[in-house]
C-alpha positions as CSV (number, residue, x, y, z in Angstrom):
1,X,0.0,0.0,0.0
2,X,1.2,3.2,-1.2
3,X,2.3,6.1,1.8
4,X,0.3,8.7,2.4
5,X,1.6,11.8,4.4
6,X,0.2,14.8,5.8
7,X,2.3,17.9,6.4
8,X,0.7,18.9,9.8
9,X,1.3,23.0,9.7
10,X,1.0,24.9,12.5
11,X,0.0,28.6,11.4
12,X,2.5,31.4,11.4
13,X,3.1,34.6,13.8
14,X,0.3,36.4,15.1
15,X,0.4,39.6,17.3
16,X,-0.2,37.7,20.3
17,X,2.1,34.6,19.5
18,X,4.7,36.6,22.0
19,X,2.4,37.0,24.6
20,X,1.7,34.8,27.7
21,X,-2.4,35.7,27.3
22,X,-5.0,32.5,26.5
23,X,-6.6,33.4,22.8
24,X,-7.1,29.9,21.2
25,X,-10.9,30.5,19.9
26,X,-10.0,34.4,19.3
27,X,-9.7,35.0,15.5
28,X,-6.5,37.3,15.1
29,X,-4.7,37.6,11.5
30,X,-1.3,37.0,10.7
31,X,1.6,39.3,11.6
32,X,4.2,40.4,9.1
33,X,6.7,38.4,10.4
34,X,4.0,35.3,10.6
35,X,3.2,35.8,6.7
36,X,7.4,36.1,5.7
37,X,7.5,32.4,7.9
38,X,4.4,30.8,5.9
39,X,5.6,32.1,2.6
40,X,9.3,30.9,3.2
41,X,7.3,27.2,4.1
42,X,5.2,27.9,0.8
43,X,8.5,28.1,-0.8
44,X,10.0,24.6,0.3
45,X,6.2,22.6,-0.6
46,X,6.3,24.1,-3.9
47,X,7.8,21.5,-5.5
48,X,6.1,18.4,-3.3
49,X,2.7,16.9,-5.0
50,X,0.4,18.5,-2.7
51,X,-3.1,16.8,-3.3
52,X,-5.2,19.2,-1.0
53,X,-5.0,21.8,1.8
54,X,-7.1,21.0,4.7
55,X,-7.6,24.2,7.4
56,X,-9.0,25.1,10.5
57,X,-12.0,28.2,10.0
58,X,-10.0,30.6,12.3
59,X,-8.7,33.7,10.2
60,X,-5.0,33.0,10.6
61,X,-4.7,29.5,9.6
62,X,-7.2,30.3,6.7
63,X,-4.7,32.9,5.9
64,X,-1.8,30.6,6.2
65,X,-3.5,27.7,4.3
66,X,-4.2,30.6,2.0
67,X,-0.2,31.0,0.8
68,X,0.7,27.5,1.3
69,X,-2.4,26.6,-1.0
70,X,-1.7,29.0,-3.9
71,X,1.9,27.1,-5.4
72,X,-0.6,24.1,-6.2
73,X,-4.1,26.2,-7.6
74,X,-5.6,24.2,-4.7
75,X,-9.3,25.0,-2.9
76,X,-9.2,25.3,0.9
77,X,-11.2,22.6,2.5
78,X,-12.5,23.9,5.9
79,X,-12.6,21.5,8.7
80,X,-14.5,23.0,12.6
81,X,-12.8,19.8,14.0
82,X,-9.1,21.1,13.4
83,X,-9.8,24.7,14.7
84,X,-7.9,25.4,18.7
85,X,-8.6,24.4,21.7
86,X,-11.6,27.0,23.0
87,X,-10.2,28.8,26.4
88,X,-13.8,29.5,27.7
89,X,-14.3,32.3,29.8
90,X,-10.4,32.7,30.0
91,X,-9.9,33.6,26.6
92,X,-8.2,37.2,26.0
93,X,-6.6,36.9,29.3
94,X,-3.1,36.6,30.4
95,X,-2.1,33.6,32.6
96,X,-1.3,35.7,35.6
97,X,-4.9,37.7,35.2
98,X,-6.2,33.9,34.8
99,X,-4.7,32.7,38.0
100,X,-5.9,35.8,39.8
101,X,-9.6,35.8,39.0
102,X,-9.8,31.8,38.7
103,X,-7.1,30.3,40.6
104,X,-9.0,27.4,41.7
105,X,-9.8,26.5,38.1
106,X,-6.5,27.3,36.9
107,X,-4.8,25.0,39.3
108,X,-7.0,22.1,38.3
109,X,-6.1,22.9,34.4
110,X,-2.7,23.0,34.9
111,X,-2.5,19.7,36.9
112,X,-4.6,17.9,33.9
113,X,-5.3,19.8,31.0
114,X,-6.5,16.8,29.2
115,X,-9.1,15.7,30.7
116,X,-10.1,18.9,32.9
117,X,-11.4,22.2,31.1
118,X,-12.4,25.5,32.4
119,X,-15.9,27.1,32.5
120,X,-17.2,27.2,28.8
121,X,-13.6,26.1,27.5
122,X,-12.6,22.8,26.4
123,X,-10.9,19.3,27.6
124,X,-8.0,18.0,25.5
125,X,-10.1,14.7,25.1
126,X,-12.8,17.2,23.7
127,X,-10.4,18.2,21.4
128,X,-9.3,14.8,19.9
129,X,-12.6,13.8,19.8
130,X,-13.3,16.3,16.8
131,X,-10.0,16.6,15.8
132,X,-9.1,12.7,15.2
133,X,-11.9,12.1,12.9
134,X,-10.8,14.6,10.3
135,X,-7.5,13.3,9.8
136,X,-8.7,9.7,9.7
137,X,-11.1,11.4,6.8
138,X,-8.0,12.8,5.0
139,X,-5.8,9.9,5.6
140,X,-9.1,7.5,3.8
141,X,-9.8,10.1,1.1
142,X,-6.3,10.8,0.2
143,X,-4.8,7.5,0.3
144,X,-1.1,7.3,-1.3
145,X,-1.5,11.3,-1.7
146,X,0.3,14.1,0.0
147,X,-1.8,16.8,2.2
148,X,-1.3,19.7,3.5
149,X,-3.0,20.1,7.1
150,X,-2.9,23.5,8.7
151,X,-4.0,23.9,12.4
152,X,-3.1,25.6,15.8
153,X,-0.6,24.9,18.7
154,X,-2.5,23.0,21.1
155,X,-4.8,20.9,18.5
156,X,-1.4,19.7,16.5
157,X,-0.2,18.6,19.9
158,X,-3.0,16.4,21.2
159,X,-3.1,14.9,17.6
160,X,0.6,14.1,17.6
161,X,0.7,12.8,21.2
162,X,-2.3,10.5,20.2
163,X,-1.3,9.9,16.7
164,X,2.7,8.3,18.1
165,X,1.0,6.9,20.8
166,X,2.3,8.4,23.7
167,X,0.5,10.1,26.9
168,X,-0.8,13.1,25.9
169,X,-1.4,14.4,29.7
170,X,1.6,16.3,29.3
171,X,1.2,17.8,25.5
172,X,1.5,21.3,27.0
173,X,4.9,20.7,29.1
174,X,6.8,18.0,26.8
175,X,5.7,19.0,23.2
176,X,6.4,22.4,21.3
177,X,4.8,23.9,18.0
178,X,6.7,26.5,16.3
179,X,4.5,29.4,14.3
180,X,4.9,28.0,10.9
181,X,6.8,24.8,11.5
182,X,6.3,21.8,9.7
183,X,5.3,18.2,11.0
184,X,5.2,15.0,8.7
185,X,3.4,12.2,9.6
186,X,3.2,8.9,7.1
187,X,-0.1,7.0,6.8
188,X,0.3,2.9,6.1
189,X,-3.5,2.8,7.0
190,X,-5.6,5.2,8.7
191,X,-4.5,4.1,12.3
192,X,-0.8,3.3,12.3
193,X,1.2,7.2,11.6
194,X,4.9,6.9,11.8
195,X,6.5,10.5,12.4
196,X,9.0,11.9,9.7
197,X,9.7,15.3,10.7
198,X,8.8,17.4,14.0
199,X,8.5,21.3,14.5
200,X,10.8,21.8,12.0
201,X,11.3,25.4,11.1
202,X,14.4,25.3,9.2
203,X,12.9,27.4,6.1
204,X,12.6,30.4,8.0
205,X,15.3,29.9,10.9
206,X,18.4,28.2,11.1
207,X,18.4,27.2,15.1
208,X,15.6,25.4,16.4
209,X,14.1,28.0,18.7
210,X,14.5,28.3,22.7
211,X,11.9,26.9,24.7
212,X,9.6,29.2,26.7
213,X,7.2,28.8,29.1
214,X,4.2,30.0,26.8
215,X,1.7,29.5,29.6
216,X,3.6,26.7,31.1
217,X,3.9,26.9,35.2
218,X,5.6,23.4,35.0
219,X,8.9,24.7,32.1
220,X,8.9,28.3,33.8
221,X,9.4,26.3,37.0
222,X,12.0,24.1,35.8
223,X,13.1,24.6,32.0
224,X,15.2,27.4,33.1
């Protein structure tokens, strides 16, 4: 059986990518500097045999999927079950304003953000529970093709924990996702993934870059 492989995008720089604030279900655009990193990744698919381009509705992986989609005349195909993880009621809000006004809640999130989720936000089990499906409809629909996949931090993380079959409890400590950085997964059937390449930015930046704490207690605490 022919290979099938999705390039899992994460989408580039946004104003708040910096910033230690919750805005996963905000819509926010691309930043200059997040549309120089897609179009540098735009550059290096140009030449793959890209079948489709797969995106999450939120403006700035629409925009992203936008450039990486034009090399190959391609459609978008909008999937809600690869949009970001929704925040709730803490959405817009730093981490420190979060811990402030909801630091009961908080402390339960940051113990087990998979399975817990705050007050009108959403679980990381939620999450794989819409998100898993689409890519086992892309892996069926495009079998032996290539696809592009564009999503957000958190969603590609869950999916890649669960995907290589590891705990994903602790996607938010042990896992990064680059703006713009490029995951490869290979499909022998639409359950067994083996992974290629992870959070590769090497088409925009020569270093791989430092890790932060990007509203991690757990690596401010210890990754310093």
């Amino acid at each position: 059986m022919k290979t099938t492989r999705l390039y899992l995008v994460r989408h580039g720089a946004t104003p708040l990518t910096a910033e230690d604030r919750f805005s996963g279900a905000n819509g926010v655009d691309l930043s200059v500097e997040g549309r120089a990193q897609v179009e540098r990744l735009a550059e290096r698919l140009a030449s793959e045999p890209v079948a489709a381009v797969y995106t999450s509705p939120l403006s700035r992986t629409v925009e992203t999927a936008t450039i990486l989609a034009t090399p190959h005349r391609l459609p978008l195909v909008h999937r809600d079950g690869l949009r970001e993880i929704s925040h709730g009621r803490w959405e817009g809000l730093t981490r420190h304003e979060v811990e402030t006004m909801f630091g009961e809640e908080y402390a339960s999130w940051d113990a087990d953000p998979f399975t817990f989720a705050p007050e009108g936000g959403e679980s990381g089990v939620a999450v794989l529970a819409r998100a898993l499906p689409v890519i086992r409809e892309i892996v069926v629909a495009h079998a032996g093709q290539n696809v592009v996949v564009v999503s957000h931090k958190a969603t590609l993380r869950l999916l890649l924990s669960s995907l290589i079959g590891f705990d994903a409890r602790g996607y938010r400590d042990r896992l990064d996702q680059s703006p713009a950085c490029l995951n490869v997964l290979d499909f022998k059937d639409p359950v067994r993934a083996r992974l290629m390449l992870f959070n590769d930015i090497s088409h925009y930046q020569v270093r791989p870059r430092r890790s932060e704490g990007n509203l991690s207690r757990w690596w401010d605490a210890t990754g310093k």
